[in-house]
C-alpha positions in Angstrom: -40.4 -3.2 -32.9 -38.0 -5.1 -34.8 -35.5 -2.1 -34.3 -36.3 -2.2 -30.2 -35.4 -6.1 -30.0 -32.0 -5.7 -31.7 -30.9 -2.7 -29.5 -32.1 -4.8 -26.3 -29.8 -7.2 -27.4 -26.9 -5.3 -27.9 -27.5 -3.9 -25.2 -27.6 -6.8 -23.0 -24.7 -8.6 -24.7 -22.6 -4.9 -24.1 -23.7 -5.5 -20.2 -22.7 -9.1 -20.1 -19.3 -8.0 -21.4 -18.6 -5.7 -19.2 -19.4 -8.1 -16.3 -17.0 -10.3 -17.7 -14.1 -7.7 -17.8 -15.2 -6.8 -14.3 -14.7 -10.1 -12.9 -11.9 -10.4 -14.9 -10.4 -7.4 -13.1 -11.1 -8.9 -9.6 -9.1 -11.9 -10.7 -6.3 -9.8 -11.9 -6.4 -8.7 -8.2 -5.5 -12.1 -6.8 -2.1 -12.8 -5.8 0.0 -16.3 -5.3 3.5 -17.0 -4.8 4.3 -16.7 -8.6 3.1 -13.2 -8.4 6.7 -12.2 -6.8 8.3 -14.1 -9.3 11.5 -12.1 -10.7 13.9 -10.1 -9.3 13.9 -6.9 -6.8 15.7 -4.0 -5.5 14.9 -3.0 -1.6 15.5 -0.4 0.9 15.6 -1.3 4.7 15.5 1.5 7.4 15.0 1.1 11.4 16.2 0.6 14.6 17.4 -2.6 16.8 18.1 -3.0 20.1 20.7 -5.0 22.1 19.0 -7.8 23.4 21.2 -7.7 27.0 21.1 -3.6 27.6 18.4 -2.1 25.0 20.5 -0.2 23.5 19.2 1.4 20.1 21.1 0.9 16.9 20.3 2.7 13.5 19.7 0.2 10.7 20.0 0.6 6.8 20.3 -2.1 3.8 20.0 -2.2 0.3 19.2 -5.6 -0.8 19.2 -7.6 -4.0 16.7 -10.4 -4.7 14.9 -13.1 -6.8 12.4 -15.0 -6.3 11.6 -18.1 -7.7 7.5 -17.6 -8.0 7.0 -21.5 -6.1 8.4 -20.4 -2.6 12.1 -19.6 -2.5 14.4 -16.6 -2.9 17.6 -15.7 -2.3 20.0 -12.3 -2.9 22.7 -10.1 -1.5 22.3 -7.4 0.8 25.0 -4.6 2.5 23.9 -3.1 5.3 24.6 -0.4 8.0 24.0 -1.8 11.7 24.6 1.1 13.8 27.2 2.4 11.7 29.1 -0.5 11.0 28.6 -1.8 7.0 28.8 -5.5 5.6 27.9 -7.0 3.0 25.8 -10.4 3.5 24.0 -12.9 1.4 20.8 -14.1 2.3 17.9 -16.8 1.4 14.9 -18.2 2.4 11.1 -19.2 2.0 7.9 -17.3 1.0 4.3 -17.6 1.0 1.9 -15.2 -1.0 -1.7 -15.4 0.3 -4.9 -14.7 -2.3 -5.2 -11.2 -0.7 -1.6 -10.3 -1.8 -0.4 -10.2 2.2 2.4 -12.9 2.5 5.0 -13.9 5.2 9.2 -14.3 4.8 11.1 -16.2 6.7 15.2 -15.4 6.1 18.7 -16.7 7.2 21.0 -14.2 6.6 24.9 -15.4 6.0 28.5 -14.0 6.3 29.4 -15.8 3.4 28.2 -16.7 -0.4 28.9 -20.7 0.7 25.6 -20.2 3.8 27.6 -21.4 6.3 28.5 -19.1 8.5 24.8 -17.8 10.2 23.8 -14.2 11.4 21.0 -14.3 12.0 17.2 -14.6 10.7 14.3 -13.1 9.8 10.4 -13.3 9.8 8.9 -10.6 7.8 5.2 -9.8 7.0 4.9 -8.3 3.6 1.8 -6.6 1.1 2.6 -6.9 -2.6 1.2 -3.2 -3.6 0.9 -1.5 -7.2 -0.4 -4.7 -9.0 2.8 -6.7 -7.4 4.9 -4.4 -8.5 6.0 -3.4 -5.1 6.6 -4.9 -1.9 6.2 -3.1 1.5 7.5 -5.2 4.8 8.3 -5.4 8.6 10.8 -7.6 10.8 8.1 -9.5 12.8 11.0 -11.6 14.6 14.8 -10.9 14.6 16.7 -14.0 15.9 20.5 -14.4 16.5 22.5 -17.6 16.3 22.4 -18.4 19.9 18.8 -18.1 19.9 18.7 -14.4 21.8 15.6 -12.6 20.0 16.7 -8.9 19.4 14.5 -6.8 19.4 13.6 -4.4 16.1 11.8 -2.1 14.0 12.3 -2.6 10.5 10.4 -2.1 7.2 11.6 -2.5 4.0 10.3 -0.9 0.6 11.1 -3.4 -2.5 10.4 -2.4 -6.0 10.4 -5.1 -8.7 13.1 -4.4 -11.0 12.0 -5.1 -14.3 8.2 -3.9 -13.9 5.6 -6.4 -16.1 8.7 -8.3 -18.1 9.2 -11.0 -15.2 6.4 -11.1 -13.1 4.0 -14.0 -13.6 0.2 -14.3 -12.6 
């Protein structure tokens, strides 16, 4: 009898670890805006069209980028619009939700001083791989003068560094 009680109690404490580890696990799942904290490497592929005629345009970048795990981030990018490379700096705002689905909104600049505006930005985003990864699309492409161009555009963005800069 003696024998039975002990193993029920192991047994029970075994479970009540495991339930522990298991909502431990779901909380490792939860993301905030220190989860993109670090630095990152992207690729940008798509298509925009002149606002006036519609005419399509191929798109390509390859961007570099930090985030500062509160709400900012900022990097360099070159890109191919259509055929025609640059090189441009960008920055701007994020915001992580719990679900690890976020939103971006970026200014993108001719110049490392940010005075001279191209255009911006709003981007949805999913972190992916345990925020490892970041997977986007151009939700809204503005110009300067305010003429909305219209775009398909995702982005791939692996972190860098994998596990040495990103924080929970």
């Amino acid at each position: 009898m003696k024998r039975n009680i002990i193993w029920t109690l192991f047994l029970v404490a075994a479970l009540l670890m495991s339930l522990t580890a298991v909502a431990k696990d779901k909380d490792d799942c939860t993301c905030s805006n220190a989860t993109a904290a670090g630095t990152w490497g992207t690729t940008m592929t798509g298509t925009t069209f002149h606002p006036a005629t519609g005419a399509a345009g191929l798109f390509a970048a390859v961007n570099f980028a930090t985030y500062d795990g509160v709400d900012t981030y900022w990097g360099t990018q070159t890109r191919s619009n259509n055929g025609v490379v640059s090189r441009v700096y960008f920055k701007g705002t994020y915001a992580v939700n719990s679900d690890c689905t976020g939103k971006k909104w970026t200014t993108s600049y001719a110049d490392a001083d940010y005075i001279t505006v191209l255009n911006t930005v709003e981007q949805d985003f999913v972190l992916v791989n345990d925020g490892e990864e970041l997977i986007e699309i151009f939700t809204t492409l503005t110009l300067p003068n305010g003429a909305v161009v219209p775009a398909v555009v995702t982005g791939h963005s692996k972190r860098q560094f994998p596990h040495s800069d990103k924080k929970q």
